[in-house]
N, CA, C and O atoms as a GROMACS GRO file, in nm:
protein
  600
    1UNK      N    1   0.084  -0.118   0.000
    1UNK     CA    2   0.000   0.000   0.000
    1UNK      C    3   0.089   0.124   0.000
    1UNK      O    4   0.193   0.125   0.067
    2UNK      N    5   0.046   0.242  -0.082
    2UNK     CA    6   0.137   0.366  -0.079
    2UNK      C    7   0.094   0.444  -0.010
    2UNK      O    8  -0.017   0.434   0.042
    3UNK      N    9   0.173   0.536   0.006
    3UNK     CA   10   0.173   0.628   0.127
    3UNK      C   11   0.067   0.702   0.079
    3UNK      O   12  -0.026   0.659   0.147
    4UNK      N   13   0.037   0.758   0.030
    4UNK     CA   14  -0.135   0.837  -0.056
    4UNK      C   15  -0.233   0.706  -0.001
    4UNK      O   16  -0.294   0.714   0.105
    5UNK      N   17  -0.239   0.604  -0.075
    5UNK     CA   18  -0.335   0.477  -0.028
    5UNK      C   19  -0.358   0.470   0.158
    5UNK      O   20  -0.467   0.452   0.212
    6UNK      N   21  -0.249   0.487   0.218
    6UNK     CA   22  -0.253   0.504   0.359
    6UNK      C   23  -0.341   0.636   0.446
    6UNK      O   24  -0.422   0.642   0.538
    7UNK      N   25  -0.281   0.718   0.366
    7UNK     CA   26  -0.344   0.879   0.400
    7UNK      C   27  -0.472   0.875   0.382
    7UNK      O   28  -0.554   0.922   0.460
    8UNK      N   29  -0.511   0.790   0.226
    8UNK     CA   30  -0.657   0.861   0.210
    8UNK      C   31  -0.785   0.751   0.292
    8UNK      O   32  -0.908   0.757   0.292
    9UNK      N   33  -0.701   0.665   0.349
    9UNK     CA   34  -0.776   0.523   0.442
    9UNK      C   35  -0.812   0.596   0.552
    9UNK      O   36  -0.908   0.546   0.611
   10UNK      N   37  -0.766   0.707   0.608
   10UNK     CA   38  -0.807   0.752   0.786
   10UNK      C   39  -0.920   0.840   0.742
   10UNK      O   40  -0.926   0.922   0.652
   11UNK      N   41  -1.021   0.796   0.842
   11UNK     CA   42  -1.118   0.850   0.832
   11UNK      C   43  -1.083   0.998   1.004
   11UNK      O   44  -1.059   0.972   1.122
   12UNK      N   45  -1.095   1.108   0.948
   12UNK     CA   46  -1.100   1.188   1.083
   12UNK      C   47  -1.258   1.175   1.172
   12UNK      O   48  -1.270   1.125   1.284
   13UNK      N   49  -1.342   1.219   1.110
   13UNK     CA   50  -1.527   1.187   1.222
   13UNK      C   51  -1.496   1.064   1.236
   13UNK      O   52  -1.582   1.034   1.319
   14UNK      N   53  -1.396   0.900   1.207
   14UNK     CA   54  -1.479   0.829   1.279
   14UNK      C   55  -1.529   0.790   1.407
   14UNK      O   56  -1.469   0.848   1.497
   15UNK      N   57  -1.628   0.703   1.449
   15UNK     CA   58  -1.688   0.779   1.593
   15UNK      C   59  -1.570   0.683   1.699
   15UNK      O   60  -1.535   0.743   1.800
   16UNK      N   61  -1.528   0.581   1.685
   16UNK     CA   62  -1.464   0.528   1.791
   16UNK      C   63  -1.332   0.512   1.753
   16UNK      O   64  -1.287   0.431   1.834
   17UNK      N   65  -1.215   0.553   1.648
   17UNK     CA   66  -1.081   0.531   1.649
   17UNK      C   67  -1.035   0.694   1.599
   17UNK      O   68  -1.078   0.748   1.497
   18UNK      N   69  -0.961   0.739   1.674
   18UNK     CA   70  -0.882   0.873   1.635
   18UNK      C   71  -0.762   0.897   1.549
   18UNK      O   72  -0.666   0.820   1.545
   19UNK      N   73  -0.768   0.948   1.517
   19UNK     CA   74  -0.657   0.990   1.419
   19UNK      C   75  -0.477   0.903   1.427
   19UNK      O   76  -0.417   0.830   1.348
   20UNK      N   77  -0.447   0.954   1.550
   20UNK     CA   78  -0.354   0.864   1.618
   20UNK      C   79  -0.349   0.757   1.588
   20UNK      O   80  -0.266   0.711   1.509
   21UNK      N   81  -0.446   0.690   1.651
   21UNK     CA   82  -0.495   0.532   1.629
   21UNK      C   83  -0.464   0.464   1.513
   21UNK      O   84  -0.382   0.375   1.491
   22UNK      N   85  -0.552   0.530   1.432
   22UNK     CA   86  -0.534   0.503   1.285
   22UNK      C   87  -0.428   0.509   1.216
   22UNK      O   88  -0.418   0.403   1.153
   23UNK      N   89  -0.327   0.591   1.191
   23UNK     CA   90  -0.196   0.609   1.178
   23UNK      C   91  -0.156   0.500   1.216
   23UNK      O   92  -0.114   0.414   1.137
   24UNK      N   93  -0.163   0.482   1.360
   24UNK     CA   94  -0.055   0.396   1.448
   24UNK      C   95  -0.095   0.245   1.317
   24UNK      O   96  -0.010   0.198   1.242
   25UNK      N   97  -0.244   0.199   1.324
   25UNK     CA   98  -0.294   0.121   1.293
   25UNK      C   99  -0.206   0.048   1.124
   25UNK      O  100  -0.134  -0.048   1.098
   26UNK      N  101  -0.274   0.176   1.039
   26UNK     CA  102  -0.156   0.163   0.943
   26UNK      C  103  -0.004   0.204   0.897
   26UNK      O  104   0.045   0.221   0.786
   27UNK      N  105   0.033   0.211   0.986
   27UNK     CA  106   0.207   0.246   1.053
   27UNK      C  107   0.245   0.336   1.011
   27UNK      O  108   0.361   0.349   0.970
   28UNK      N  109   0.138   0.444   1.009
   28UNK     CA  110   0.188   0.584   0.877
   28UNK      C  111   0.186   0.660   1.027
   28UNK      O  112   0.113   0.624   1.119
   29UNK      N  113   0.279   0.771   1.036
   29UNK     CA  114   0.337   0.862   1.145
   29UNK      C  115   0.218   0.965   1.145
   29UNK      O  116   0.164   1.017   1.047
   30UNK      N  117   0.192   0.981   1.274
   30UNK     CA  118   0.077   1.089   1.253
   30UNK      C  119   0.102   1.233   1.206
   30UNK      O  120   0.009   1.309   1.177
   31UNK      N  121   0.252   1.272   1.200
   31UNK     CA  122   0.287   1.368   1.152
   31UNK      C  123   0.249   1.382   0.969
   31UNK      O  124   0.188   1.458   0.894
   32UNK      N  125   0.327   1.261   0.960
   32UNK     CA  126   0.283   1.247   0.797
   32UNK      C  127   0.163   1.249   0.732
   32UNK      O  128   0.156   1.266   0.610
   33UNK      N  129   0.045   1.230   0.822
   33UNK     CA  130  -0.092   1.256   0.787
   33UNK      C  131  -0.098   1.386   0.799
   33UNK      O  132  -0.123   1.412   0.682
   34UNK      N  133  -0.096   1.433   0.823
   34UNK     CA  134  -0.119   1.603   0.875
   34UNK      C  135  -0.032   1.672   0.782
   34UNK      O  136  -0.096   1.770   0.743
   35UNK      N  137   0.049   1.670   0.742
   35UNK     CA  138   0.170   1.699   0.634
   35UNK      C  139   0.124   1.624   0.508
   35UNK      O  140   0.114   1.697   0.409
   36UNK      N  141   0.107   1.551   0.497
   36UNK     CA  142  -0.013   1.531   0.349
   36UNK      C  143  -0.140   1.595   0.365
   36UNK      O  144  -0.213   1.586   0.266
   37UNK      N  145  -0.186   1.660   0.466
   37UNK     CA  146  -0.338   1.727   0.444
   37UNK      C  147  -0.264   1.878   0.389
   37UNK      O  148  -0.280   1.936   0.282
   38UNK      N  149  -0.197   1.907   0.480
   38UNK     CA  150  -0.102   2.059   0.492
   38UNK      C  151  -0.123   2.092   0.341
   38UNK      O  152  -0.199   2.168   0.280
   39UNK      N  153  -0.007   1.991   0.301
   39UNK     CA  154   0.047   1.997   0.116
   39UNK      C  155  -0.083   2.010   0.054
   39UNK      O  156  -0.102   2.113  -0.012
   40UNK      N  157  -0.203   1.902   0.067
   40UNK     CA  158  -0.281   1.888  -0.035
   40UNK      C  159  -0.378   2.007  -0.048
   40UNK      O  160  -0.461   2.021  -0.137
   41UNK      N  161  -0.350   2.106   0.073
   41UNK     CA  162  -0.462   2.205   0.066
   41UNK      C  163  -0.387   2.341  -0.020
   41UNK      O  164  -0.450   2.433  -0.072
   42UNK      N  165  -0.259   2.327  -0.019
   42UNK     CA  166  -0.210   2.427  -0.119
   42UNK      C  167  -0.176   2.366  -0.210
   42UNK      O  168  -0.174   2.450  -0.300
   43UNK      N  169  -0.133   2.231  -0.270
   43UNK     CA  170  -0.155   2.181  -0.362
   43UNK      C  171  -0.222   2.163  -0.518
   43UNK      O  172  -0.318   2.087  -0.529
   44UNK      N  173  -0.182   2.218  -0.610
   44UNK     CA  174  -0.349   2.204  -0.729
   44UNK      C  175  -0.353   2.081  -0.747
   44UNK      O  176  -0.275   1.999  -0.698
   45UNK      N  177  -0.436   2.061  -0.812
   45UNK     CA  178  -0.487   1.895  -0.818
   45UNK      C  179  -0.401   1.829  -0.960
   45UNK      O  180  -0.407   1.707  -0.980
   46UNK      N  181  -0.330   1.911  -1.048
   46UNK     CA  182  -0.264   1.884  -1.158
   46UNK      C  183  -0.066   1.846  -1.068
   46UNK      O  184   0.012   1.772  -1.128
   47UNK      N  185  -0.036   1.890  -0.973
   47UNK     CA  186   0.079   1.876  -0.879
   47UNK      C  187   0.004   1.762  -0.824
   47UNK      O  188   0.036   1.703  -0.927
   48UNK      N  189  -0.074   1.664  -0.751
   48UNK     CA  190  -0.154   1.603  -0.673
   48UNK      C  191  -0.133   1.490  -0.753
   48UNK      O  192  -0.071   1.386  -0.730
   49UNK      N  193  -0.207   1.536  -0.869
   49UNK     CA  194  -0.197   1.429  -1.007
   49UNK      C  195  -0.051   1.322  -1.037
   49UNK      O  196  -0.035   1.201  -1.054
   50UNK      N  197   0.044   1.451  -1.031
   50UNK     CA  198   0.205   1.450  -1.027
   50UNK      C  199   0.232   1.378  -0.957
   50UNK      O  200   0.276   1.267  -0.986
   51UNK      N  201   0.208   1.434  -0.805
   51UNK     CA  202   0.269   1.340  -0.693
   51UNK      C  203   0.203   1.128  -0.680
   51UNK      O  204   0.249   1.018  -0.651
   52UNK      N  205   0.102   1.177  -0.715
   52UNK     CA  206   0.033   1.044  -0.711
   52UNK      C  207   0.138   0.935  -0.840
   52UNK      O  208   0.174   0.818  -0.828
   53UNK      N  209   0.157   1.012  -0.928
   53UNK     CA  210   0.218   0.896  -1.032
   53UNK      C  211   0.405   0.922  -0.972
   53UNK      O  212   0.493   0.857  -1.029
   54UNK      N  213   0.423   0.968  -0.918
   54UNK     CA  214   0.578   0.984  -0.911
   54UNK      C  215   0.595   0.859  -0.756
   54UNK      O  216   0.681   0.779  -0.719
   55UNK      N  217   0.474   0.900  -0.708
   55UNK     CA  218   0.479   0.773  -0.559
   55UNK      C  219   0.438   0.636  -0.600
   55UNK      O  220   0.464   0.539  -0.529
   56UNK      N  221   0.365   0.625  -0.730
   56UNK     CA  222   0.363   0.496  -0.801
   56UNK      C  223   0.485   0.478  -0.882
   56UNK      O  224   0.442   0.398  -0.965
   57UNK      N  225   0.575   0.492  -0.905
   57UNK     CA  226   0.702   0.486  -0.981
   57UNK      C  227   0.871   0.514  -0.906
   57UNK      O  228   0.989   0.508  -0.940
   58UNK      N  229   0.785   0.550  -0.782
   58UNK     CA  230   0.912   0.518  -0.693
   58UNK      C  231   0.871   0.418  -0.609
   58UNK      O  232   0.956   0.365  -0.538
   59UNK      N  233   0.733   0.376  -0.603
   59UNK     CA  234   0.711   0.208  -0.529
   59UNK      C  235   0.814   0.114  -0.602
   59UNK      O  236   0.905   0.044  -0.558
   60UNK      N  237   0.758   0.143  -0.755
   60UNK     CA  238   0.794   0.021  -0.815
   60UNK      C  239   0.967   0.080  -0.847
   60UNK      O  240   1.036  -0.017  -0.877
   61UNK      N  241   1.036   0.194  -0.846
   61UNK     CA  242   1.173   0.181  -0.908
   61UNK      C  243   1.224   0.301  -0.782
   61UNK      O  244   1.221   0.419  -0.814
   62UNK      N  245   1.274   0.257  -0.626
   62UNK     CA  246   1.262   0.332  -0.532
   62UNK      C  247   1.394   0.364  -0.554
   62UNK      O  248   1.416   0.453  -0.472
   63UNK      N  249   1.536   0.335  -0.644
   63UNK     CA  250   1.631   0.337  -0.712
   63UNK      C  251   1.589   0.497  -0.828
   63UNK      O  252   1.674   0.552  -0.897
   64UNK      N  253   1.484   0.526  -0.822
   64UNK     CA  254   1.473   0.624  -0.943
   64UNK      C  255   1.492   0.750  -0.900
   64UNK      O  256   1.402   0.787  -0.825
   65UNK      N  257   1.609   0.861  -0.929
   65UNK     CA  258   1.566   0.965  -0.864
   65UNK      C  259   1.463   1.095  -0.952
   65UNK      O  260   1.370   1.069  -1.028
   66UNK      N  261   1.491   1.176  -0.932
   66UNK     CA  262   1.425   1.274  -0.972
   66UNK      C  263   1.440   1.328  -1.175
   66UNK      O  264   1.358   1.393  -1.240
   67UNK      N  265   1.573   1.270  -1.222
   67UNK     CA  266   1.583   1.281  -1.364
   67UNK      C  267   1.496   1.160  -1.431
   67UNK      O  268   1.415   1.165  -1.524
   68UNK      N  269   1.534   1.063  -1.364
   68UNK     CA  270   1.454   0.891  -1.435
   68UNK      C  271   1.321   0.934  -1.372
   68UNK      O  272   1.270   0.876  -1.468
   69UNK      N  273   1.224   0.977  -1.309
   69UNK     CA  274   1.055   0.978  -1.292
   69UNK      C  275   1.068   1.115  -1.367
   69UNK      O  276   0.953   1.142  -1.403
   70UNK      N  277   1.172   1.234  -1.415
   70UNK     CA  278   1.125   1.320  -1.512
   70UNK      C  279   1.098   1.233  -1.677
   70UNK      O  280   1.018   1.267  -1.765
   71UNK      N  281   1.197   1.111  -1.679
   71UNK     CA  282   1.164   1.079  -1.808
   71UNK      C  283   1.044   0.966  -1.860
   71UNK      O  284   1.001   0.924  -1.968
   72UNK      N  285   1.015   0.941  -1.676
   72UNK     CA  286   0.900   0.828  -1.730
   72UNK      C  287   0.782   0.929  -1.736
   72UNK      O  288   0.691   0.905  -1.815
   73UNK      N  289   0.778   1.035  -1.662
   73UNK     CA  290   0.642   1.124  -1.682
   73UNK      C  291   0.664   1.185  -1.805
   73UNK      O  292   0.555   1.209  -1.856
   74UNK      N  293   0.769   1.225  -1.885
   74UNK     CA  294   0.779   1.277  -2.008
   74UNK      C  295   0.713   1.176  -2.114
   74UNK      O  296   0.650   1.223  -2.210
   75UNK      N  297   0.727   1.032  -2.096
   75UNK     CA  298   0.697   0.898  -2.143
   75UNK      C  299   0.580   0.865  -2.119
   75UNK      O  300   0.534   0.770  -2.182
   76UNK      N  301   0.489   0.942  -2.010
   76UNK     CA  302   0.338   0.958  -2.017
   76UNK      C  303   0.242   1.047  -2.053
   76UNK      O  304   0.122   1.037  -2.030
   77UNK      N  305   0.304   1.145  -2.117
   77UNK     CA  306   0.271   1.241  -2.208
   77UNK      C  307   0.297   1.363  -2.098
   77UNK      O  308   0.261   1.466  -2.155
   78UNK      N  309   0.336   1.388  -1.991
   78UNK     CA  310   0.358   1.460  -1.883
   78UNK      C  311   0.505   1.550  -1.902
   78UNK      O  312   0.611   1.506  -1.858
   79UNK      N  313   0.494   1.718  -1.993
   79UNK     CA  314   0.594   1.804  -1.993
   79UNK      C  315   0.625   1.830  -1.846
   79UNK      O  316   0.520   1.852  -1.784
   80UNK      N  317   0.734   1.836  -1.769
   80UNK     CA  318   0.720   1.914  -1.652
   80UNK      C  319   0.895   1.914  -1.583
   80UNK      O  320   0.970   1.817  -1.574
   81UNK      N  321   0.915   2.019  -1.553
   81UNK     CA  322   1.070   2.019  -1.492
   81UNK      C  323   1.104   1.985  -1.416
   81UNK      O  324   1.052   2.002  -1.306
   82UNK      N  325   1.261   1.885  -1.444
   82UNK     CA  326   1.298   1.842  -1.307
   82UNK      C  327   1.305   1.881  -1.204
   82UNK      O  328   1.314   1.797  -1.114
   83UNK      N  329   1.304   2.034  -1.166
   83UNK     CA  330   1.308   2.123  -1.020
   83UNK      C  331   1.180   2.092  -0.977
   83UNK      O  332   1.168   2.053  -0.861
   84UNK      N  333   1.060   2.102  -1.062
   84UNK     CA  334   0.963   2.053  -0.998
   84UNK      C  335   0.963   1.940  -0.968
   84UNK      O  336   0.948   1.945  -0.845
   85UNK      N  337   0.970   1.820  -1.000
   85UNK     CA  338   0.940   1.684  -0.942
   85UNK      C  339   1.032   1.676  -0.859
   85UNK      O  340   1.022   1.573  -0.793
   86UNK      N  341   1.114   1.734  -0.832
   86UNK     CA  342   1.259   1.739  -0.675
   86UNK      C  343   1.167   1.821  -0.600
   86UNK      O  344   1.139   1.758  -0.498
   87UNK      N  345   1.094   1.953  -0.604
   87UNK     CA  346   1.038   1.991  -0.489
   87UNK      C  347   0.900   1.891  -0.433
   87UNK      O  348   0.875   1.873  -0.314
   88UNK      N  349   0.797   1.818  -0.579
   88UNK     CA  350   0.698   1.752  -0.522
   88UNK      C  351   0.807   1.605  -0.429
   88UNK      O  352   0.792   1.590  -0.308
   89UNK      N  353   0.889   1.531  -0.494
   89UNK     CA  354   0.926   1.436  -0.396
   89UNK      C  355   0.968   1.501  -0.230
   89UNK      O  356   0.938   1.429  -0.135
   90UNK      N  357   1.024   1.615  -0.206
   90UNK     CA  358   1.106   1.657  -0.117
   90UNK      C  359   0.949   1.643  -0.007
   90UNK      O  360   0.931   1.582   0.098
   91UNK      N  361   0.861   1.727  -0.087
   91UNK     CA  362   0.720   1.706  -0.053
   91UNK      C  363   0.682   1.654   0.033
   91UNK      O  364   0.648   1.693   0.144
   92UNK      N  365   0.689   1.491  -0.047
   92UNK     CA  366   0.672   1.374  -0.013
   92UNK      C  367   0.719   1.284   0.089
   92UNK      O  368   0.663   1.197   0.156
   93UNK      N  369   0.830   1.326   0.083
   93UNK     CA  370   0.905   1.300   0.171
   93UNK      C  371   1.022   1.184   0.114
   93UNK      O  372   1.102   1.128   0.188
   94UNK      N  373   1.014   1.166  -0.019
   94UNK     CA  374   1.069   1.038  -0.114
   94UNK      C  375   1.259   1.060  -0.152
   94UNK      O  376   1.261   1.166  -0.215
   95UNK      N  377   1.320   1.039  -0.149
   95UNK     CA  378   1.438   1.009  -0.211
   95UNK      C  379   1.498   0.888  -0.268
   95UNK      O  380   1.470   0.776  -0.225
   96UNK      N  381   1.572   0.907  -0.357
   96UNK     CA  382   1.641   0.795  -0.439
   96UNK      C  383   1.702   0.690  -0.313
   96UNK      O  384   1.714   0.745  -0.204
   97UNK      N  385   1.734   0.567  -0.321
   97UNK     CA  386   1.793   0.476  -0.224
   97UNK      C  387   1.927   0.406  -0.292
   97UNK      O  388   1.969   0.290  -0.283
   98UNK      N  389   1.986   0.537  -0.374
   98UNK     CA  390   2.132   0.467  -0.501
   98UNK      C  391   2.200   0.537  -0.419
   98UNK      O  392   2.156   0.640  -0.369
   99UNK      N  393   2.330   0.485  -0.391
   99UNK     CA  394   2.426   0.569  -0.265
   99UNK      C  395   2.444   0.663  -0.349
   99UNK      O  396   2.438   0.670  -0.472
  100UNK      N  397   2.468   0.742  -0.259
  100UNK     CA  398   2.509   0.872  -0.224
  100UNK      C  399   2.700   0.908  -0.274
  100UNK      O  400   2.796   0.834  -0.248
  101UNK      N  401   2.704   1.010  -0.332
  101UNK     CA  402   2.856   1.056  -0.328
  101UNK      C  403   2.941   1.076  -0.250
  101UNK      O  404   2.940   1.183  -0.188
  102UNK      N  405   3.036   0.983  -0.227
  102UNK     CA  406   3.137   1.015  -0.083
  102UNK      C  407   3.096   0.859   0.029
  102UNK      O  408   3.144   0.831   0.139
  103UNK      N  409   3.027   0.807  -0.027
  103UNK     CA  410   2.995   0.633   0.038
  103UNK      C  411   3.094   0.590   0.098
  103UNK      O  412   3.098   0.584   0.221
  104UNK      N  413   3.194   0.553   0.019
  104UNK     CA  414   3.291   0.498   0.010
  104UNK      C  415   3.411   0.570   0.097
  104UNK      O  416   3.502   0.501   0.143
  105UNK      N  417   3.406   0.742   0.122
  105UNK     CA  418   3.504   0.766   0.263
  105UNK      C  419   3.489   0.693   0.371
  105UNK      O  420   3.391   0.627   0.406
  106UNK      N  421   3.643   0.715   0.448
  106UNK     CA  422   3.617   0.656   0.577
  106UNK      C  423   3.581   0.714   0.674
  106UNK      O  424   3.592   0.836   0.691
  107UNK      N  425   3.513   0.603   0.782
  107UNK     CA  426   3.454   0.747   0.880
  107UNK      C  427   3.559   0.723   1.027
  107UNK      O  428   3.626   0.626   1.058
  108UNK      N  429   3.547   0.800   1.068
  108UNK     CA  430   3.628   0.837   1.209
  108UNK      C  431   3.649   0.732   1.319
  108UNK      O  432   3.760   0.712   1.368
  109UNK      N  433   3.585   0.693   1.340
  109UNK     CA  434   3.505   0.553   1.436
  109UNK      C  435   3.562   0.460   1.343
  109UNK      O  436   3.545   0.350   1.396
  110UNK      N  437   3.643   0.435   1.190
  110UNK     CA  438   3.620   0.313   1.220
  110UNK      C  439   3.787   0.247   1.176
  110UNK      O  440   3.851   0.294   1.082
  111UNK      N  441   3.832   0.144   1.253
  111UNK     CA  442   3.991   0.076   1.298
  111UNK      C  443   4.077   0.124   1.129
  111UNK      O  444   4.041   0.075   1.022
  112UNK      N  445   4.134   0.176   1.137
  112UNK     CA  446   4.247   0.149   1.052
  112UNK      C  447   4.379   0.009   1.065
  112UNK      O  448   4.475   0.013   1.142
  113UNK      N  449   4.350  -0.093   0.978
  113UNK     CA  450   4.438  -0.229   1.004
  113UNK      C  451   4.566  -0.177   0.973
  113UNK      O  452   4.575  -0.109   0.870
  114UNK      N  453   4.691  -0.201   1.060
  114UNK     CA  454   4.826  -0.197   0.958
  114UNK      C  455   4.837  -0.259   0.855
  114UNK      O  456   4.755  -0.346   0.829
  115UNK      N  457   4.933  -0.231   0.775
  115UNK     CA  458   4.938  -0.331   0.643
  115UNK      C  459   5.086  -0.366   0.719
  115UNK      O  460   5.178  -0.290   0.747
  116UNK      N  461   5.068  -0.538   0.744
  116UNK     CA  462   5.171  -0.608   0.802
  116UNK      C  463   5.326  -0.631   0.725
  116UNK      O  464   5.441  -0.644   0.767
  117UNK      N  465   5.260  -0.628   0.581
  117UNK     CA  466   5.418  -0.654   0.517
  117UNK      C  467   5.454  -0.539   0.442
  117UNK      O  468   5.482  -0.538   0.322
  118UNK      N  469   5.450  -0.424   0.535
  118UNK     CA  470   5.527  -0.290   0.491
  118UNK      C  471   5.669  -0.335   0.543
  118UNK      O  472   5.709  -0.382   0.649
  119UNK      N  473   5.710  -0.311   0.459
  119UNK     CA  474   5.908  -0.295   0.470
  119UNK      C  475   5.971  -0.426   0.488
  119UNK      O  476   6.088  -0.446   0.523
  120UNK      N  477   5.872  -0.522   0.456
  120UNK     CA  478   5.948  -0.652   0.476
  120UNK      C  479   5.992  -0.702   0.292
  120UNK      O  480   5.954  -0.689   0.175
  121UNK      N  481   6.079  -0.756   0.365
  121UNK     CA  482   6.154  -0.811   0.240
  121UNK      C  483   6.112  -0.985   0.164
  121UNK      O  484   6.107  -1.098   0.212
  122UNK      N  485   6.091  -0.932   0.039
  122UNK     CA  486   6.025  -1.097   0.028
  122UNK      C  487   6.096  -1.142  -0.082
  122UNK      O  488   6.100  -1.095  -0.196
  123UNK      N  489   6.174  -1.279  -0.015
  123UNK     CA  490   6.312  -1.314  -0.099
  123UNK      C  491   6.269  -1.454  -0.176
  123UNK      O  492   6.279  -1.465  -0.298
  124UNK      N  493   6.228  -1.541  -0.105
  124UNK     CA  494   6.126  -1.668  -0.112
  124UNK      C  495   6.012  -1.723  -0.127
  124UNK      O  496   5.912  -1.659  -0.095
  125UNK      N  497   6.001  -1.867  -0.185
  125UNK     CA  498   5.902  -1.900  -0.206
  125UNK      C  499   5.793  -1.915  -0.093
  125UNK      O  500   5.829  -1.874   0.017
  126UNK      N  501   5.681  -1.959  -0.100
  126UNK     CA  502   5.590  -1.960   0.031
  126UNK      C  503   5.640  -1.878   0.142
  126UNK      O  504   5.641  -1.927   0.255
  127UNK      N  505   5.677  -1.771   0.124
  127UNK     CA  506   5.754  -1.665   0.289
  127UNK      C  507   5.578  -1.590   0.283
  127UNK      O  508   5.520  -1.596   0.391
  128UNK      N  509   5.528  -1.548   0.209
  128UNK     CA  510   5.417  -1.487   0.213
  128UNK      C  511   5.294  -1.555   0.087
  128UNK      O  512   5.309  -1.596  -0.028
  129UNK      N  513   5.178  -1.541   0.174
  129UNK     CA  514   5.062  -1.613   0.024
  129UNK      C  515   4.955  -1.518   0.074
  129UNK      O  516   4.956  -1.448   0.175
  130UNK      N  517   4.844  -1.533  -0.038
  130UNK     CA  518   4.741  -1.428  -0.025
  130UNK      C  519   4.631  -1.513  -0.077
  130UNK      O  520   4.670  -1.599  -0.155
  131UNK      N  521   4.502  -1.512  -0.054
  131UNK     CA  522   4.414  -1.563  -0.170
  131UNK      C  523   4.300  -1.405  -0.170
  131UNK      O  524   4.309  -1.291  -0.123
  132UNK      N  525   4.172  -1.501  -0.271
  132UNK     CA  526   4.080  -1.402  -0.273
  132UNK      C  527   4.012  -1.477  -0.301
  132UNK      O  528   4.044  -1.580  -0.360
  133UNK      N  529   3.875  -1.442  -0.261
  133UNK     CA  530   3.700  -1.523  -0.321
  133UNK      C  531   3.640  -1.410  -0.370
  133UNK      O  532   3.646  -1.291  -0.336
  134UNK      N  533   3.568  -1.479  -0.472
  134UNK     CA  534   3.464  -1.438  -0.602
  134UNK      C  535   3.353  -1.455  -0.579
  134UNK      O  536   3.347  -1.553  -0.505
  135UNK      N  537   3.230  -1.405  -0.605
  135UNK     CA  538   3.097  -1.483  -0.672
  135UNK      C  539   3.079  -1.465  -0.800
  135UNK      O  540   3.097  -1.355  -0.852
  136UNK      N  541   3.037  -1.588  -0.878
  136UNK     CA  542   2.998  -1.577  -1.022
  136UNK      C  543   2.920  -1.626  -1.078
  136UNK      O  544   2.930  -1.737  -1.130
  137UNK      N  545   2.826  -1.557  -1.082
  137UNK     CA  546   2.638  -1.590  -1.133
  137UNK      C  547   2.644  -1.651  -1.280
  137UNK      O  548   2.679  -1.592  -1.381
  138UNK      N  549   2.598  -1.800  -1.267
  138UNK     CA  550   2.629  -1.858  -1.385
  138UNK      C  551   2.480  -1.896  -1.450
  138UNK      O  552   2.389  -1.891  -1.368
  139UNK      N  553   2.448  -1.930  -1.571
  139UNK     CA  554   2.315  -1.941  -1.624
  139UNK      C  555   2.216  -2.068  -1.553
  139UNK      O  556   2.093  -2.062  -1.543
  140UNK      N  557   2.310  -2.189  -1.505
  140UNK     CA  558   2.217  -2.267  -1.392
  140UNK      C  559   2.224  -2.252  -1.248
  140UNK      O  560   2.188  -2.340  -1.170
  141UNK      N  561   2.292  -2.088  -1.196
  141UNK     CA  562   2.365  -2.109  -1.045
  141UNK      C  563   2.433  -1.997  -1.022
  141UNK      O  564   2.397  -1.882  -1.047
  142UNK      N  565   2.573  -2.048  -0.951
  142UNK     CA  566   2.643  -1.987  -0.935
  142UNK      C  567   2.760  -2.066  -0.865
  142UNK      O  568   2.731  -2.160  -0.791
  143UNK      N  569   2.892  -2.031  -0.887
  143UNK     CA  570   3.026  -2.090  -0.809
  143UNK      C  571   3.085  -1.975  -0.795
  143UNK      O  572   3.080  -1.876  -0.867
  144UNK      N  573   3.156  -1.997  -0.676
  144UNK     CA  574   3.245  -1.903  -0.605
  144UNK      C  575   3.380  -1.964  -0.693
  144UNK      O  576   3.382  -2.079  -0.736
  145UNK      N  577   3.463  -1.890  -0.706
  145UNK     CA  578   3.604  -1.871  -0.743
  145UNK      C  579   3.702  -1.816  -0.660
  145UNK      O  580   3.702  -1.695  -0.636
  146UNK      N  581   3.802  -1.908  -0.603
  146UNK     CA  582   3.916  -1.892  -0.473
  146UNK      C  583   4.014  -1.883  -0.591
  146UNK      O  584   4.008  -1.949  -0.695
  147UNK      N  585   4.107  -1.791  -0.559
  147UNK     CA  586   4.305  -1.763  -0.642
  147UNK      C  587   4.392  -1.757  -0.476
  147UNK      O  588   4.399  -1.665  -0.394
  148UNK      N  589   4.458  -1.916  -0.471
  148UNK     CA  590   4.512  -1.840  -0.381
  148UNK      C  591   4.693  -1.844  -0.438
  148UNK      O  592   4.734  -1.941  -0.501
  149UNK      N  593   4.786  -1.725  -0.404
  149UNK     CA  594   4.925  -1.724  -0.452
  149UNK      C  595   4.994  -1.726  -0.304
  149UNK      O  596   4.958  -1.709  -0.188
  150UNK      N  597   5.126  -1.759  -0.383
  150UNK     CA  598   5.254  -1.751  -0.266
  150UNK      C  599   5.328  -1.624  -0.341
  150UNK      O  600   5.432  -1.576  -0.293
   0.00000   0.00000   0.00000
């Protein structure tokens, strides 16, 4: 169920479960109900329209950011600029889930290993060996691949 599908399920008059409740019920934050009413009342219903197909296309491709749902809405006959569909997701509360730039630094907290065979001298056979493992997705499976050297 999408987050719109969730929102538009709470009933506010009903006579015996409250707002809260309901939220809690379908695990949507009660803030986020109230922040989808907020939006939808300054909202036009052609942005509404927008948001509704951009939260169906980041269900199904939650990998998509804001250029790939400009080209599938361009692909639904939908002209509209990428600044806009970055402010309706921001909206939304939606972002891409493809890492981020800078992933891969290290962070502060975490061990730096020595590298043990700095400055050693390697004259002989077997004095030092290394291996490595693979995975390799094969058309009935898959086998791992070990290299190990001296």
């Amino acid at each position: 169920m999408s987050l719109f599908e969730k929102q538009s399920c709470i009933e506010p008059d009903h006579p015996r479960l409250s707002i809260a409740r309901q939220c809690k019920l379908l695990g949507l934050h009660r803030s986020g109900y109230y922040r989808q009413n907020y939006y939808s009342m300054k909202e036009s219903s052609e942005n509404l329209e927008l948001m509704r197909l951009i939260d169906e296309e980041y269900t199904r491709h939650p990998f998509y950011g804001s250029r790939k749902i400009r080209d599938y809405l361009g692909r639904c006959g939908y002209k509209i600029n990428r600044k806009r569909i970055q402010r309706l997701m921001r909206i939304m509360g939606i972002q891409s889930i493809a890492p981020k730039p800078d992933t891969s630094a290290p962070r502060k907290e975490h061990k730096i290993y020595p590298y043990l065979l700095k400055g050693m001298k390697i004259t002989r056979p077997n004095q030092v060996w290394c291996s490595d493992i693979t995975y390799i997705r094969m058309p009935g499976g898959f086998v791992y691949l070990t290299a190990v050297m001296d």
